[in-house]
C-alpha positions, 0 to 999 in steps of 0.5 A: 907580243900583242896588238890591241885595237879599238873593240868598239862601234868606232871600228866602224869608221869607213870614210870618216877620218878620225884622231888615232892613238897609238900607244905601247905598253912595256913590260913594266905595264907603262903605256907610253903614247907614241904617236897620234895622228888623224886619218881614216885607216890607221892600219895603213899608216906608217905609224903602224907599221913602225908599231909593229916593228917595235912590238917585234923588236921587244920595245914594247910588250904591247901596242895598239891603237884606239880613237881619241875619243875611245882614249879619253873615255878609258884614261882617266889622268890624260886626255887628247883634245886636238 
């Protein structure tokens, strides 16, 4: 069981509140989008935490987040456009 993040100069978001995706992947490697939300901090969300308790309770292989901008560079078939 993994969480991946954004590993990109976005990280540096301080105050900005941004559009965050979080997403899972199961064990198939099928990435599901599970909630996107706009905030500033989005490991203090709930949505995280609800994450976390699907990555623990085996729903997902992975989770993670990234910003919207940061999903629409690295998927090419879907796009988030809020």
């Amino acid at each position: 069981m993994q969480c991946h993040f954004a590993q990109t100069a976005e990280l540096n978001y301080g105050n900005m509140t941004n559009t965050w995706i979080f997403y899972g992947n199961d064990h198939s490697g099928i990435k599901t989008i599970h909630y996107i939300k706009q905030c500033k901090r989005p490991e203090a969300t709930s949505e995280y935490k609800e994450m976390m308790h699907l990555l623990e309770n085996d729903t997902y292989y992975t989770t993670g987040y990234m910003t919207s901008k940061a999903w629409n560079k690295e998927n090419q078939y879907i796009k988030v456009i809020l």
